[in-house]
TISEZA-178467 format. One line per 5 residues: their letters; for each residue x, y, z of N, C-alpha, C. Coordinates in steps of 0.05 Angstrom, whole numbers. Each point is the difference from the previous one (the first is absolute). Layout:
REM TISEZA-178467
A> X,Y,Z,X,Y,Z,X,Y,Z | ...
END
This chain:
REM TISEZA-178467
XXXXX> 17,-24,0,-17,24,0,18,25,0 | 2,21,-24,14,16,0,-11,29,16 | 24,12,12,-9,24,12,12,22,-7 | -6,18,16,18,35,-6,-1,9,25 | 26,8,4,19,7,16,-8,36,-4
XXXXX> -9,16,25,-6,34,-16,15,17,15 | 15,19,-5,22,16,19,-23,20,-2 | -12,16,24,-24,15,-1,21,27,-5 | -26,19,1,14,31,5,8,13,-23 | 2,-10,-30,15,6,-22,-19,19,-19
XXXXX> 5,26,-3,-15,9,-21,7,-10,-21 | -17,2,-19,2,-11,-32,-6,35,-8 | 19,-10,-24,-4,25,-26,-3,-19,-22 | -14,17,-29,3,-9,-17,-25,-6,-23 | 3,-14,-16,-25,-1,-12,-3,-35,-2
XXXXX> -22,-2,-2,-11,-28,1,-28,4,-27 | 4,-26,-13,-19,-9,-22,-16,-25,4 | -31,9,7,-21,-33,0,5,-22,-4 | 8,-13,-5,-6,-24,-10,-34,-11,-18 | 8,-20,-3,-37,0,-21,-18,-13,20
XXXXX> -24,11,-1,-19,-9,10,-5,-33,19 | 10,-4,16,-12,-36,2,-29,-5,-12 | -15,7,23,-29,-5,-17,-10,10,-18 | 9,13,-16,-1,-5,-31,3,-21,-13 | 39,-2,10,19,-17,-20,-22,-34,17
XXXXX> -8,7,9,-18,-32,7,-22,-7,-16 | -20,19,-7,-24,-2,-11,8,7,-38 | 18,16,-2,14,-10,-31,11,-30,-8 | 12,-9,23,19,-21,-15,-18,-20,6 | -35,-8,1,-1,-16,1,-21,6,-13
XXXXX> -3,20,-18,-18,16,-23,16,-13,-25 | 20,-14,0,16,-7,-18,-16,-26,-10 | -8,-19,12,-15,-17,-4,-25,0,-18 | -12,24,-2,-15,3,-13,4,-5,-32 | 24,-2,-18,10,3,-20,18,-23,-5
XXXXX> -4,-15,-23,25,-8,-20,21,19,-3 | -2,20,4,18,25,-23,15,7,27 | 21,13,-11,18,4,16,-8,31,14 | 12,2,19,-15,27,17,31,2,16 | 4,31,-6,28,8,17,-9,25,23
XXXXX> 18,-10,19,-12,24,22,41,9,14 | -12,33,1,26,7,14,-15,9,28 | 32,11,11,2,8,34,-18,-22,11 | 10,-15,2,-18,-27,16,26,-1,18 | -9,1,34,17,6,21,12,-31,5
XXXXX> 25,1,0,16,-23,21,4,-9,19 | -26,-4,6,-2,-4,32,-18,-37,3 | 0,-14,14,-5,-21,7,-27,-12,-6 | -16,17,1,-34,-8,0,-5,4,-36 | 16,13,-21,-3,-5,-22,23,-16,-4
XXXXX> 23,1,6,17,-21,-11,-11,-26,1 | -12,-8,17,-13,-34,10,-31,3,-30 | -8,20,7,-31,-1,-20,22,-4,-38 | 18,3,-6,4,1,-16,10,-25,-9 | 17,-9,21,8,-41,4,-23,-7,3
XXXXX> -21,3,3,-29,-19,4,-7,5,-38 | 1,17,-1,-14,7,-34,22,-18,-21 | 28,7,1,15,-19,-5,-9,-31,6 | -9,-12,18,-7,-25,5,-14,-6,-13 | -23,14,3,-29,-3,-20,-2,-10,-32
XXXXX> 21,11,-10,12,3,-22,1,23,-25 | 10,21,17,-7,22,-5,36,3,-6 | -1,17,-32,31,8,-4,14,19,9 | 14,12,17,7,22,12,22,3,-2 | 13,22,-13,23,10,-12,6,27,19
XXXXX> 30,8,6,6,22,11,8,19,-22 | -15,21,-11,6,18,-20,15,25,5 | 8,9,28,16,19,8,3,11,30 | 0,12,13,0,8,22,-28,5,14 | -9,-28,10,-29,7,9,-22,5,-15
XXXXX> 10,-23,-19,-13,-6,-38,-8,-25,11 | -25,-8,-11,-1,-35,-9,-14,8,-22 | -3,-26,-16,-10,-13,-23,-26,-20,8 | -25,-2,-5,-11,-27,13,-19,-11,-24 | -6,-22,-4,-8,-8,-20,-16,-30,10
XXXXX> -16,2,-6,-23,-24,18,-15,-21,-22 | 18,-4,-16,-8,-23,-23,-1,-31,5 | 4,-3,18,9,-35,7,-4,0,26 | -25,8,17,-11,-4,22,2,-17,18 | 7,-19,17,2,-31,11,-19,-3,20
XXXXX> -26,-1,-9,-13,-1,23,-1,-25,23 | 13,-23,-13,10,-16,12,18,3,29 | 9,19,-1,14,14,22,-7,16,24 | -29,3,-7,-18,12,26,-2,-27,16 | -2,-18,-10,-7,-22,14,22,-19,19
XXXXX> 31,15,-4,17,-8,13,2,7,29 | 16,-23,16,6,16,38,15,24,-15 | 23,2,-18,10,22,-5,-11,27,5 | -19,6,-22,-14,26,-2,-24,-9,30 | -3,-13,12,-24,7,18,21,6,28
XXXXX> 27,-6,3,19,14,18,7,29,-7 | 6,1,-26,12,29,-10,-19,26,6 | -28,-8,-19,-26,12,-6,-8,10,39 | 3,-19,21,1,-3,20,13,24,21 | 23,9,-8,19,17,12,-6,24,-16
XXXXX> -17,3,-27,1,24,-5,-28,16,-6 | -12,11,11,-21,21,3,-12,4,-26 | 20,19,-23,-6,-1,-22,-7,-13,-15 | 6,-32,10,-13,-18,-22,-32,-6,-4 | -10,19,18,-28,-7,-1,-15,15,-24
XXXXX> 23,20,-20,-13,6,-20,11,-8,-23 | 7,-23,1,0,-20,-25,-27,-2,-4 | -11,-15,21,-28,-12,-6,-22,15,-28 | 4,31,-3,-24,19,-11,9,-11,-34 | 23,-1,-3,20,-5,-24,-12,-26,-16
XXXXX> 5,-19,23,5,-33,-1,-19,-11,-11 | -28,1,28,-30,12,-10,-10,3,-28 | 7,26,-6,-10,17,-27,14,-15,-32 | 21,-8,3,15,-10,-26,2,-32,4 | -6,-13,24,11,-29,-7,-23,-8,18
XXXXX> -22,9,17,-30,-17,17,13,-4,19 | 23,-2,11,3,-20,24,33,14,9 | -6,-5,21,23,18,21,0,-14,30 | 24,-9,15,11,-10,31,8,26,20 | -16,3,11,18,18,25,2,-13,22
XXXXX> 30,2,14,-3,-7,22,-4,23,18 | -9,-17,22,3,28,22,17,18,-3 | 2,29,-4,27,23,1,2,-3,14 | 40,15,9,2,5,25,3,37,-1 | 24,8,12,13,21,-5,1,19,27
XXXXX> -13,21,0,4,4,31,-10,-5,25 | 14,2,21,-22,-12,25,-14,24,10 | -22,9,-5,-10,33,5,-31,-16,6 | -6,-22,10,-29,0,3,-15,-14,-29 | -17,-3,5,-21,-21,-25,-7,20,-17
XXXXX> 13,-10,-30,-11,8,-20,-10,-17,-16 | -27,5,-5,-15,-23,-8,-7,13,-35 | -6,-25,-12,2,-5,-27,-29,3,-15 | -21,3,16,-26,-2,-5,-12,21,-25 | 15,18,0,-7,24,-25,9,-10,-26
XXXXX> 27,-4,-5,1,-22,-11,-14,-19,-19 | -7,-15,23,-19,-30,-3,-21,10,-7 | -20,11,4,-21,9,-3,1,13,-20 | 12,19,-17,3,15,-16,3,-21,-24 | 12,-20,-4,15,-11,-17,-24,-22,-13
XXXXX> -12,-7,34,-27,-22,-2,-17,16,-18 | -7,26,-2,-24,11,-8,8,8,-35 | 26,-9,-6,5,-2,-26,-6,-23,-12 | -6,-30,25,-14,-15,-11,36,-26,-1 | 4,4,17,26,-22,17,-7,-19,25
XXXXX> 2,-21,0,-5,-15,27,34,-5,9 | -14,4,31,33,3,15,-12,-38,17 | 20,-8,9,6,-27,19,19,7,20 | -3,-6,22,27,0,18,0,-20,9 | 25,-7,0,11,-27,21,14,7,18
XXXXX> -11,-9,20,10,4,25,27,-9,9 | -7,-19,-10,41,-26,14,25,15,-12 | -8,3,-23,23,12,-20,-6,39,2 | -14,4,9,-12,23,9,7,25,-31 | -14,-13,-21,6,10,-26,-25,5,-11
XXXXX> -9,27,-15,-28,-6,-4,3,-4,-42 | -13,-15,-9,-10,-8,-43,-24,19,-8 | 17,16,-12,-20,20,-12,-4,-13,-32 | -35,-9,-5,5,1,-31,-34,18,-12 | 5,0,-20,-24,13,-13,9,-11,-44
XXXXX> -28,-16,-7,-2,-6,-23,-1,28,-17 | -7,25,11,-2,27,-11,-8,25,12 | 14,17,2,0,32,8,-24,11,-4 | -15,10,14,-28,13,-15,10,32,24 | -11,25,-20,3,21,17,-30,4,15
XXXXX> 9,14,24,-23,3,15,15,23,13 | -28,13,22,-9,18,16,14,-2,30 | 13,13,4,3,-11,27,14,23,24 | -5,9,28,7,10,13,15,-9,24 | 28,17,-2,18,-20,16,-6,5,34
XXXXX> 2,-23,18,-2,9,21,15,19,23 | 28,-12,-18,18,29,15,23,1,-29 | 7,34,-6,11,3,-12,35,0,1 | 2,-27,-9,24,-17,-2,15,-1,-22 | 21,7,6,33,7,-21,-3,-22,-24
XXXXX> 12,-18,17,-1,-32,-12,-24,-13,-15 | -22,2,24,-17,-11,-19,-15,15,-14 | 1,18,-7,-3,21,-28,9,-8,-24 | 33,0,8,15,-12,-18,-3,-23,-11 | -11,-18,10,-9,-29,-1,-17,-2,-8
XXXXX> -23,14,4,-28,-5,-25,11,12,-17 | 12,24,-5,2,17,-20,16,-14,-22 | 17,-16,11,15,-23,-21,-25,-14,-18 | -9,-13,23,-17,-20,-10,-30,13,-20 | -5,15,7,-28,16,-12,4,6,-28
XXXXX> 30,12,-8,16,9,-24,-7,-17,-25 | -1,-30,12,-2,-20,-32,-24,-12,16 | -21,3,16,-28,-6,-1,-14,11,-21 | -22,-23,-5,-15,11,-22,-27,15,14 | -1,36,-11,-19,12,9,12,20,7
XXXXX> -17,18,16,15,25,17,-7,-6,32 | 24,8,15,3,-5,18,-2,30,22 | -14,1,18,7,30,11,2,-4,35 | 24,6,14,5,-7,18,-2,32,22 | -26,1,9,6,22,21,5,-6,29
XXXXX> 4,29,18,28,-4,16,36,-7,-12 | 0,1,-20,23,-15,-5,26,22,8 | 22,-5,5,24,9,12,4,16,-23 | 12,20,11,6,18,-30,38,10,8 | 17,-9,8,24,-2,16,10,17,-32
XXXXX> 26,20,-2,8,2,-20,16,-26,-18 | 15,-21,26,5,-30,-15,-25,-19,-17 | -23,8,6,-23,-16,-11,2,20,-25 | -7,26,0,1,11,-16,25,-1,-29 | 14,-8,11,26,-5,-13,-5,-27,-17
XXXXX> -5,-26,20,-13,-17,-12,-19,1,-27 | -20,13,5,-26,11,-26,21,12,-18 | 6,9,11,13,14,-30,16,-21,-18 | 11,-17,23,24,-22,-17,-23,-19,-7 | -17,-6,4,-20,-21,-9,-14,7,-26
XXXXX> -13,35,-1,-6,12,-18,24,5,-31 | 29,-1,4,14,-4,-21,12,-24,-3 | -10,-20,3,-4,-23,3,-33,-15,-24 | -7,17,-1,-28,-2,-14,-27,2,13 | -6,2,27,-13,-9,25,-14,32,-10
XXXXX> -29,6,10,-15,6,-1,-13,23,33 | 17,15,19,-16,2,24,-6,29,0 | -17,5,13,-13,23,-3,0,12,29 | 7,24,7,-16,10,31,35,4,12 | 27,-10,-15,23,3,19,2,27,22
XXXXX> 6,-16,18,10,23,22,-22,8,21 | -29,-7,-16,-19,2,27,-5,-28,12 | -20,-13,11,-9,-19,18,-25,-7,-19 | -1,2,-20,-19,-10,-21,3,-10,-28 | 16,-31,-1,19,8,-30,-25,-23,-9
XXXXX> 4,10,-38,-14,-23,-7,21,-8,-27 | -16,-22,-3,25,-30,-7,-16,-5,-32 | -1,4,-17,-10,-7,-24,25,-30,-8 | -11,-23,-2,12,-19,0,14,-9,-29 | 25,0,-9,7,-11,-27,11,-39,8
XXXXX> 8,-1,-33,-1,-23,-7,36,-12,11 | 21,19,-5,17,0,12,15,21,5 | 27,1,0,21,22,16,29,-1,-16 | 10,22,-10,28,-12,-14,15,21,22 | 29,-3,-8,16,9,15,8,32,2
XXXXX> 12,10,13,6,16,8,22,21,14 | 10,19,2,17,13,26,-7,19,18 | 8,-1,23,-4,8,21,14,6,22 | -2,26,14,29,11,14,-17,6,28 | 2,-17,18,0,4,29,0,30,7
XXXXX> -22,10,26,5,21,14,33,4,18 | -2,19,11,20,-1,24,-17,-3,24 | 14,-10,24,-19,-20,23,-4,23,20 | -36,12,-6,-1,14,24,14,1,26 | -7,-40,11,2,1,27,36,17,2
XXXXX> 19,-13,-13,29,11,-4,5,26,-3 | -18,11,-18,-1,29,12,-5,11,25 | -19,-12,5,-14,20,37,17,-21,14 | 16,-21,-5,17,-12,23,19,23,2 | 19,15,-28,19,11,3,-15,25,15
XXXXX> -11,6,-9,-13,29,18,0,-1,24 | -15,-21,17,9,-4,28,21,1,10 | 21,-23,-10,21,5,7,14,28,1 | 9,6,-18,6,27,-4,-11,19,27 | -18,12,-1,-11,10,21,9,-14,30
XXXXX> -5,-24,6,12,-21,22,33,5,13 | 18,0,-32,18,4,9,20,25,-10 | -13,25,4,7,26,-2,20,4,-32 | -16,-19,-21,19,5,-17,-7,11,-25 | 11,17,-20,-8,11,-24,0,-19,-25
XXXXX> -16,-8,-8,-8,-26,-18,-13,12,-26 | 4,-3,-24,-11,1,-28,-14,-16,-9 | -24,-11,-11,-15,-29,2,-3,11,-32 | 10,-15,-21,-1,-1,-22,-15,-5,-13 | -17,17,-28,-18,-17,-20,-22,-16,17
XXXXX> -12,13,20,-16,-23,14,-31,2,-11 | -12,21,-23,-22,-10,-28,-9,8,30 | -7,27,10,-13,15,20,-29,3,1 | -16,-4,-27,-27,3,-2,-9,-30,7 | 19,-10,3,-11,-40,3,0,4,33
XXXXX> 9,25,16,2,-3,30,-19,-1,8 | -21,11,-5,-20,1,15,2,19,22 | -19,-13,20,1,17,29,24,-4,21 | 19,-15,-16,25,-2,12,7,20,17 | 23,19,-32,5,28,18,-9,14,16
XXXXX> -20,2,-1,-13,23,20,-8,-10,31 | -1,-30,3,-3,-21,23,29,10,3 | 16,1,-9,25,-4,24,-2,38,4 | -7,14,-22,3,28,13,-27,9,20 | -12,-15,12,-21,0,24,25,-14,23
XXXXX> 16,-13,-2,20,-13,18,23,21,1 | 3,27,-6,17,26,-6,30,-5,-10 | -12,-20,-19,19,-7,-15,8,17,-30 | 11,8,1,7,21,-30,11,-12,-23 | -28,6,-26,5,-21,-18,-3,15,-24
XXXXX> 25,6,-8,10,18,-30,-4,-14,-25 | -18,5,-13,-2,-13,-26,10,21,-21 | 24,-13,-9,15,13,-29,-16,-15,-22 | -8,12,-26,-4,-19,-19,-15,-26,12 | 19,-27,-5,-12,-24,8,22,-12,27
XXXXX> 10,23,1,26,-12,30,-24,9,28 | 5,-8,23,0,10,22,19,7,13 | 0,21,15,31,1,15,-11,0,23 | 12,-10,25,-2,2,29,23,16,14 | 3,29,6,18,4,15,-1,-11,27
XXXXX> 23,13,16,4,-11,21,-15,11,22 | -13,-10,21,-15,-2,20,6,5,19 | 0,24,22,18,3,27,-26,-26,24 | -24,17,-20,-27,-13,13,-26,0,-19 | -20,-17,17,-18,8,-22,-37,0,16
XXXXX> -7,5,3,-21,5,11,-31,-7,-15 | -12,-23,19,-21,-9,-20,-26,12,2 | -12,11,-17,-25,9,-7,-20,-6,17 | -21,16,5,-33,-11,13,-12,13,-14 | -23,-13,10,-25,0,-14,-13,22,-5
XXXXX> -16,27,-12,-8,25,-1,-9,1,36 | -15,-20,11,-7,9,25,14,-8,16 | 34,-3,-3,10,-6,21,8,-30,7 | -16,-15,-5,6,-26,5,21,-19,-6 | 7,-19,1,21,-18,-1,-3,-10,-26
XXXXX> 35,9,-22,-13,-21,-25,3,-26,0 | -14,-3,-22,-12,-33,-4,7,-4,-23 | 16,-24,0,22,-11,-34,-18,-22,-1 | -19,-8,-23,-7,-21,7,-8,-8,-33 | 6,-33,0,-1,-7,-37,-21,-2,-6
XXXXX> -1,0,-29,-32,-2,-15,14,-3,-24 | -23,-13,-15,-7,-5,-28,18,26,-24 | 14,-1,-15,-1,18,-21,-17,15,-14 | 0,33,3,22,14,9,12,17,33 | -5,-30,18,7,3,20,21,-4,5
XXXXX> 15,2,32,19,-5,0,11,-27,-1 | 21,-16,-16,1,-31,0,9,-11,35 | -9,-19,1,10,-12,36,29,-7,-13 | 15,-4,-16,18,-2,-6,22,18,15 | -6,25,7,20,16,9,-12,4,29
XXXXX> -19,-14,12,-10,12,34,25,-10,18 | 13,-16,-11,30,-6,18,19,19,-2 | 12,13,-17,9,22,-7,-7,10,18 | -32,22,-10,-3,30,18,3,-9,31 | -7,-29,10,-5,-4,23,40,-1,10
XXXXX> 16,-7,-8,23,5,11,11,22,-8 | -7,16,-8,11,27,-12,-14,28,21 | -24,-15,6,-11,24,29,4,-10,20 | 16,-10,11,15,-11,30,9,23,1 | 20,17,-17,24,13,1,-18,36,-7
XXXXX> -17,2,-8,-17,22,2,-13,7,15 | -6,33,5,-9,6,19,-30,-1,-7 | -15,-4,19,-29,-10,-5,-8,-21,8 | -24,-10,-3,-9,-21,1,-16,-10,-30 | -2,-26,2,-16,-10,-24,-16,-25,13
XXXXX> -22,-6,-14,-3,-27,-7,0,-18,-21 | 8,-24,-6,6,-19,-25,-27,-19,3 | -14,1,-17,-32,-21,-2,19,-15,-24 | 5,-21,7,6,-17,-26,-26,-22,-1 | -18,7,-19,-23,-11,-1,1,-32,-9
XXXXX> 15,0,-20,-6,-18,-19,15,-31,-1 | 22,-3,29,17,-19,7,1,0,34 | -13,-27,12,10,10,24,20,-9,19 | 19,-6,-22,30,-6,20,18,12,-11 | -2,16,-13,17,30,-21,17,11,31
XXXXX> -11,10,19,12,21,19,12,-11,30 | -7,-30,-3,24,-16,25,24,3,-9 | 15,13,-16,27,0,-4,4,25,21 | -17,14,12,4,25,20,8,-3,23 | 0,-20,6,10,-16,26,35,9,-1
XXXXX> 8,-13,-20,32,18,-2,5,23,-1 | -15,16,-12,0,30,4,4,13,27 | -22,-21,12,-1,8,34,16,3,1 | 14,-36,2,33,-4,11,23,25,-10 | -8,7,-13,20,28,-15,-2,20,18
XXXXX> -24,3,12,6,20,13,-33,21,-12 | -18,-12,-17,-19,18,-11,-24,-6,21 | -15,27,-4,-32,1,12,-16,-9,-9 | -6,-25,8,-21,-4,-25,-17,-21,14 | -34,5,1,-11,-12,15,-11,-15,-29
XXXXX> -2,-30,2,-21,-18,-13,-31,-3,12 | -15,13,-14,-26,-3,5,-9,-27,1 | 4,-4,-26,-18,-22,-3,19,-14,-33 | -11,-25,-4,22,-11,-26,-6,24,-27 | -18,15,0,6,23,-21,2,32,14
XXXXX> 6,2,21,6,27,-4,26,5,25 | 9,20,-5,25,0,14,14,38,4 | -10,4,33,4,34,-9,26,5,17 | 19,12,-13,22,13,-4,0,25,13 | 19,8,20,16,23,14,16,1,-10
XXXXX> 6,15,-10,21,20,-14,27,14,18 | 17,-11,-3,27,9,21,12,29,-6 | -6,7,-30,27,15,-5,19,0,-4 | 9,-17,3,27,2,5,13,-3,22 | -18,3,28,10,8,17,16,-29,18
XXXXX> -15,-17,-18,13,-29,4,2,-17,-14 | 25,2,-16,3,-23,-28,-1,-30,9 | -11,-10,-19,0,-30,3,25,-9,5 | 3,-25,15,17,-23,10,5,-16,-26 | 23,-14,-5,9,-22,-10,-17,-13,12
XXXXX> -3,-26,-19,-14,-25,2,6,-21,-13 | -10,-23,17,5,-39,-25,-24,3,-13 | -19,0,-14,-17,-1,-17,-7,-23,-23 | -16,-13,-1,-13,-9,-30,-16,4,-4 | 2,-3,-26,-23,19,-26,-21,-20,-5
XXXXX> -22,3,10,-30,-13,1,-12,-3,-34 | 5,24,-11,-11,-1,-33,21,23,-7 | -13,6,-32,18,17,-12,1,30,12 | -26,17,3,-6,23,4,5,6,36 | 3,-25,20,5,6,20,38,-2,-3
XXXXX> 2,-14,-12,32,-1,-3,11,26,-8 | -8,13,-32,14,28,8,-3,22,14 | -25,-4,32,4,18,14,9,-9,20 | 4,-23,-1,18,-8,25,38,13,-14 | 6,-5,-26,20,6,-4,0,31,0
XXXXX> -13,18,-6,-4,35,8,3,6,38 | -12,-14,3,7,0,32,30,-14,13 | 6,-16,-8,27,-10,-2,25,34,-7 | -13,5,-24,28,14,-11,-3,23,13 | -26,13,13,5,24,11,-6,7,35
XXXXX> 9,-31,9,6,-9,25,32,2,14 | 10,6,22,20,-6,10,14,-22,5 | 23,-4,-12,9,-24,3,-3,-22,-26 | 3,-26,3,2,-17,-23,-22,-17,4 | -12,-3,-17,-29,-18,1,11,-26,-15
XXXXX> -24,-21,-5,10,-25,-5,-36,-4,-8 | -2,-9,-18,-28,-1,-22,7,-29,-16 | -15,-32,17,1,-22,-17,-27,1,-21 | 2,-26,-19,-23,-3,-10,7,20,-25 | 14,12,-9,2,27,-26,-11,-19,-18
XXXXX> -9,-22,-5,-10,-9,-25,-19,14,-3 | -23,2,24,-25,14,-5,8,34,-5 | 18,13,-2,5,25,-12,10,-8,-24 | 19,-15,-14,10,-7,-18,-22,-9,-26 | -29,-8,18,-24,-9,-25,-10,23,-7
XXXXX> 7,28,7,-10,29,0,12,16,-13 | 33,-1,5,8,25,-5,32,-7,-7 | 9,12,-33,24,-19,-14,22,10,18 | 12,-9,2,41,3,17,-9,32,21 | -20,-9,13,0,28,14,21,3,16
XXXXX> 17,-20,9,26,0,15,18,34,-14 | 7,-17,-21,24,5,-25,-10,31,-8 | -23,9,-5,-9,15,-14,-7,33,22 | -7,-14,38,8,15,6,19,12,21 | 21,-24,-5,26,3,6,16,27,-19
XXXXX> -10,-5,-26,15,15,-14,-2,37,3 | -28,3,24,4,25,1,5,7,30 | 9,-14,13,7,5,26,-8,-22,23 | -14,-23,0,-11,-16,11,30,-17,8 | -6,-17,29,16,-22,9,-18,-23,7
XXXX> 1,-14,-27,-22,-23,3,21,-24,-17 | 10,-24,25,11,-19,-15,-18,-20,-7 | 14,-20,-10,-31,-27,-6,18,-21,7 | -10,-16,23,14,-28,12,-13,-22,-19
END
């Protein structure tokens, strides 16, 4: 189990560039399926949770070529469906989260699709039911087996239908939205997620030959074709990686440049961390973060205590409530963190304590924060990283802590975020990798 070693206290200078999207580069590369024809996608990030989705597509029998720096090639002519049915893919498929949107693909072009149980992070039950339901009402029967704990998706044919999702879900958006594409009929899915990565999606499905209508709101409709030829396609830059660098920065009193970060794709980002009196300079498409003596968090018009709390798109993503939540220890104010939508997201606060932070746990989703100032920096700490998003605020709290911290488990940062060691070492950071 590899770790990082963090020498706290170190401002960083410098400029830093996104990396591509994960959940994008997840719901594209398995958009590839949809096609015989070859389909190329750039900035697809190097980080663990697509490197594994891309050896599973490889397995499948999918051709995948490296065409340049964060280039592939993919080409889905010689399918093996024989290979859903292996212990192989029901171990692999098993460990990785993303594989649950093969199924919309698998489904739609070949009737029949294996999932095993996902895994991916330990943040509380995420259940698959939007999904399932969504996919059924295209006219798919699901089976689960319990022993082998794998569920057989097949359907003799796609028919589009009507349907309203019960909660508006990233994934399974993405997942009917695959599958609805080569249903015969029109398909119209309301509630549906309208994430700028889904959006990204429609568009790559739509030059692809695919038919959707409504992108970007919570109402898309699906006019169904016969098939899909190939295509190219260039990944966002990864919000969460942006508002990770932003915290940091602010966290640890340092002047930071956030590169090309495609600023109209932020959303209510920016302005969430400038309610946290965080100062957030947008050049062009750069952000800059100067340096921070302090920063002082916002209330409410009447006074009251703010409230960071996730929602649906164009809300704030729960993706970053670990962030703001270790980034207002060290501010003056108070907050509260409602992380609605996971409820074992905010037991990684337990170490915070140990650091030395205020921070009362309510209850498994909410968690309200006293604000030090400064007036008492965090402690070194032994630490492991529970999932990806609690990992890089356990590593922000590490680097702008006293003393030398010790963070096992970096795989679960490593499925998030490419050579974050290396990358921000290079602007002032002391982060080794055991």
């Amino acid at each position: 189990m590899a770790s990082f070693i963090i020498e706290g206290g170190h401002r960083l200078n410098g400029e830093l560039i996104p990396q591509g999207a994960k959940n994008e580069a997840l719901e594209v590369l398995c958009a590839t399926l949809l096609t015989p024809e070859e389909v190329k996608i750039y900035n697809i990030p190097d980080i663990l949770d697509v490197n594994n989705l891309i050896q599973l597509l490889r397995d499948l029998g999918v051709t995948v070529e490296r065409i340049g720096l964060n280039a592939y090639s993919f080409k889905a002519d010689k399918i093996n469906l024989d290979y859903l049915d292996s212990e192989e893919f029901l171990q692999k498929g098993a460990a990785l989260r993303g594989s649950v949107m093969i199924i919309g693909p698998l489904i739609a072009r070949f009737g029949y699709a294996v999932l095993p149980k996902p895994g991916g992070d330990k943040i509380g039950r995420r259940r698959l039911d939007t999904h399932f339901l969504g996919i059924q009402k295209l006219g798919a029967s699901f089976t689960y087996c319990p022993t082998a704990q794998r569920y057989e998706i097949k359907a003799d044919k796609l028919t589009g239908s009507y349907m309203l999702l019960d909660e508006a879900s990233v994934t399974g958006t993405a997942n009917i939205l695959m599958a609805a594409v080569l249903a015969e009929g029109d398909t119209t899915i309301y509630n549906a997620a309208c994430e700028p990565y889904l959006q990204q999606l429609s568009k790559m499905l739509n030059r692809m030959g695919a038919r959707i209508e409504g992108i970007g709101s919570n109402l898309l409709t699906i006019h169904g074709v016969s098939s899909l030829k190939g295509c190219e396609h260039t990944v966002l830059p990864d919000m969460i990686e942006v508002g990770s660098f932003i915290g940091m920065a602010a966290m640890t009193q340092s002047d930071i440049t956030i590169k090309n970060v495609s600023y109209n794709d932020l959303g209510i980002i920016p302005d969430s961390f400038r309610r946290m009196g965080i100062t957030v300079e947008q050049n062009g498409d750069d952000i800059h973060i100067p340096e921070h003596e302090s920063y002082e968090i916002d209330t409410f018009i009447d006074g009251s205590i703010m409230t960071f709390a996730d929602a649906p798109w164009p809300g704030l993503t729960p993706d970053l409530l670990s962030v703001f939540l270790v980034v207002a220890t060290q501010a003056k104010g108070s907050v509260l963190i409602h992380q609605k939508m996971f409820e074992s997201r905010l037991f990684f606060v337990d170490k915070l304590i140990d650091m030395g932070a205020q921070i009362i746990l309510c209850d498994p989703h909410r968690a309200a924060v006293i604000g030090q100032a400064r007036a008492h920096k965090l402690r070194a700490a032994n630490m492991v990283s529970p999932d990806i998003r609690a990992g890089i605020a356990l590593l922000i709290a590490a680097m702008s802590a006293e003393g030398t911290s010790r963070i096992h488990n970096i795989d679960q940062i490593d499925r998030g975020y490419q050579d974050i060691d290396k990358r921000l070492n290079a602007i002032g950071a002391r982060i080794t990798r055991l």
